[in-house]
C-alpha positions as CSV (number, residue, x, y, z in Angstrom):
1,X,-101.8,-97.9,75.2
2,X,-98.0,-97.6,75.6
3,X,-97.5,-98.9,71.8
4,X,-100.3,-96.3,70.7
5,X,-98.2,-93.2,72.5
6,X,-94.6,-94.9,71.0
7,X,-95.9,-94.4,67.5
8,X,-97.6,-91.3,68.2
9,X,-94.1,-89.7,69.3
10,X,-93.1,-91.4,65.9
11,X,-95.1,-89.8,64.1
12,X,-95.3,-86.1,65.6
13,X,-90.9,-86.9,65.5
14,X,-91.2,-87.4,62.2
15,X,-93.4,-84.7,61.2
16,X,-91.4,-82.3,62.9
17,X,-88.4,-83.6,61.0
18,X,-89.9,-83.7,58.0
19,X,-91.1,-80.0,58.4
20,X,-87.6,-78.9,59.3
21,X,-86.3,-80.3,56.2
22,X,-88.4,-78.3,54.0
23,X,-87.1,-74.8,55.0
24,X,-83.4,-75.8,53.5
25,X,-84.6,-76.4,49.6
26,X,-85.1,-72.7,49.4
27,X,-84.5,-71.9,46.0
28,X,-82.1,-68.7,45.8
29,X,-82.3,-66.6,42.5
30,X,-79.2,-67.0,40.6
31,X,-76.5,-64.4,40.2
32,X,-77.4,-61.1,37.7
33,X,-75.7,-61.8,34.5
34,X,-73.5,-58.8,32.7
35,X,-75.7,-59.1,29.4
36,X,-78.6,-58.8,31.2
37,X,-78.1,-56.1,33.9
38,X,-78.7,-52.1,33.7
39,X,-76.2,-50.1,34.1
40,X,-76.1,-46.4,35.2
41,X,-75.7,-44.0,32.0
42,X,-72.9,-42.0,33.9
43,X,-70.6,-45.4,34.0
44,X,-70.5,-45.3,30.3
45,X,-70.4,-48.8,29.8
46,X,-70.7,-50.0,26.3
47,X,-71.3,-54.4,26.3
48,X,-71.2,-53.9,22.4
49,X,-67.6,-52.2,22.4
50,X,-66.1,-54.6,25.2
51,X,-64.5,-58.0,24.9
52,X,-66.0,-60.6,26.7
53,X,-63.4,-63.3,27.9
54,X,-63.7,-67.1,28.6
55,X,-64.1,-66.3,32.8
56,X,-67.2,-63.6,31.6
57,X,-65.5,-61.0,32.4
58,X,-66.1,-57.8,29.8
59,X,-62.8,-55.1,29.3
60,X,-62.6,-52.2,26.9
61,X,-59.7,-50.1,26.5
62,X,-60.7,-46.1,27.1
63,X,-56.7,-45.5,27.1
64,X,-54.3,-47.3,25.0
65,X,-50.6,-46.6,27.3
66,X,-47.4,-46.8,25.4
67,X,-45.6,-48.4,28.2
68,X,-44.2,-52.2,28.7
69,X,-46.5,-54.7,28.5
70,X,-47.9,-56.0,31.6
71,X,-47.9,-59.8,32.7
72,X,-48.5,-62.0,35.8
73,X,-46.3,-61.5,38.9
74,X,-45.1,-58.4,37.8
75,X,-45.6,-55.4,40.5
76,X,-47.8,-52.8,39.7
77,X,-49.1,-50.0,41.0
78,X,-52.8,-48.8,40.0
79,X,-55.3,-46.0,40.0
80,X,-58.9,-46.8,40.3
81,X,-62.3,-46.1,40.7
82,X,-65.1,-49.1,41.6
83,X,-68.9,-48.5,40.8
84,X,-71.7,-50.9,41.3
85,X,-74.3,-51.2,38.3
86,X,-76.9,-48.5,39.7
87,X,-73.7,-45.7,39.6
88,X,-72.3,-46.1,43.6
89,X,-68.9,-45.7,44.0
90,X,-68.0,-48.1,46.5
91,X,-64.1,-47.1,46.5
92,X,-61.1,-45.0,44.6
93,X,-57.9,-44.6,44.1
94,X,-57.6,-41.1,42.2
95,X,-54.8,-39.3,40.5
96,X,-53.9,-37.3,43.6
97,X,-53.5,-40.9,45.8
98,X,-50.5,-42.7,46.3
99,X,-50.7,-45.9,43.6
100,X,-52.3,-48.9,44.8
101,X,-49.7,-51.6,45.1
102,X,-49.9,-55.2,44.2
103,X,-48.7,-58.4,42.1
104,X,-51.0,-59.5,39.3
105,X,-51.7,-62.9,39.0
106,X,-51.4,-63.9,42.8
107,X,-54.5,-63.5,44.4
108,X,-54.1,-60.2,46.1
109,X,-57.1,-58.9,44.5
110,X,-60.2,-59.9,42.9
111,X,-60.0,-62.5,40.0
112,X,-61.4,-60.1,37.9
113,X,-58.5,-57.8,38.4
114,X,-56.2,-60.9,38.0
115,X,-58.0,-61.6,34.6
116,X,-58.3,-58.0,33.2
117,X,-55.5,-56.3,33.7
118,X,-53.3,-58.2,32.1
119,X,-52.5,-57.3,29.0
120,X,-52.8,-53.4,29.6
121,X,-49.8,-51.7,28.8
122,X,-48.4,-48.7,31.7
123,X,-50.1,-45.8,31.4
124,X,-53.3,-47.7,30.2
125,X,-56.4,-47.3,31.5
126,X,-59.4,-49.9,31.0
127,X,-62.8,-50.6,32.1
128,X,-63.5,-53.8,33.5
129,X,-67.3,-55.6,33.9
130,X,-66.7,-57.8,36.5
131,X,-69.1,-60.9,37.5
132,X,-69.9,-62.0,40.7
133,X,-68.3,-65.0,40.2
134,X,-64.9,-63.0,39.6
135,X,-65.8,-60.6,42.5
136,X,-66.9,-60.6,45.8
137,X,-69.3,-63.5,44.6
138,X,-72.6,-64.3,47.0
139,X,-71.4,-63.1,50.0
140,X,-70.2,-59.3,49.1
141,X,-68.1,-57.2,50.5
142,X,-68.3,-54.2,53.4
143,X,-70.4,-52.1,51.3
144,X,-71.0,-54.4,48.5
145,X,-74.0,-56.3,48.2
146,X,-73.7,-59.8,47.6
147,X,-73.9,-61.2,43.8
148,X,-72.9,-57.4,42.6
149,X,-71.7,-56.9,39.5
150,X,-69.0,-54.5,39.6
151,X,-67.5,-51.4,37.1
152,X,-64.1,-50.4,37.4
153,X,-62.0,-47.9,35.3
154,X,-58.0,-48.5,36.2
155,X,-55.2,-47.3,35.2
156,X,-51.6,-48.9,35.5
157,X,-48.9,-46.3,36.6
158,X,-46.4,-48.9,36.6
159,X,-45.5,-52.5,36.4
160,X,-42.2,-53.8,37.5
């Protein structure tokens, strides 16, 4: 009798183990793709007029600027506004704000902002289609939901 109850708590051990296990190969849907998603008429995103790069990030110049030529680790300040796909803003820095500081190229922001900005020239303003991948990625942000593709307009005010 003691070897029947021995591999009975075998058993019900490994049941229970076995039962555990299975919850963890939950398959998660994978990331929305930029080719695939909608996006809010009032963003005025247009996939056919962009330039898709090698990270799958999309940009499109609305505003050529005549000023230098930005590169990584310059300084630049930026305006901005952030949208996801279904038209939210989720933040802005507007005409009337002081610039949003940073250096490209170093992490400070997104990689999609590292990718797509440079390139602009001051006084440029572009529209980046950011990935997930180059954004807040699975785990979002504050107001962001995870795996969020994101819309930005911004425009450099200076690069030093």
């Amino acid at each position: 009798m003691p070897r029947v109850r021995s591999l009975l708590g075998v058993l019900l051990a490994s049941s229970l183990l076995s039962a555990s296990a299975c919850g963890s190969d939950a398959v998660t849907a994978p990331p929305p793709t930029i080719e695939t998603a909608t996006f809010a008429p009032a963003l005025g995103v247009n996939i056919a007029s962009s330039t898709k790069t090698t990270s799958g990030l999309y940009y499109r110049d609305l505003v050529v600027g005549t000023g230098a030529l930005v590169t990584a680790g310059q300084s630049l300040t930026m305006h901005y506004t952030g949208w996801l796909t279904n038209g939210t803003q989720f933040d802005a820095n507007g005409p009337t704000d002081t610039p949003f500081p940073f250096v490209l190229g170093t992490g400070r922001v997104i990689a999609g902002w590292d990718l797509g900005i440079i390139g602009m020239r001051v006084g440029g303003q572009r529209q980046l289609i950011i990935p997930p991948s180059l954004g807040y990625g699975a785990q979002g942000s504050g107001t962001i939901p995870g795996n969020s593709i994101l819309v930005f307009n911004v425009t450099v005010v200076s690069a030093k």
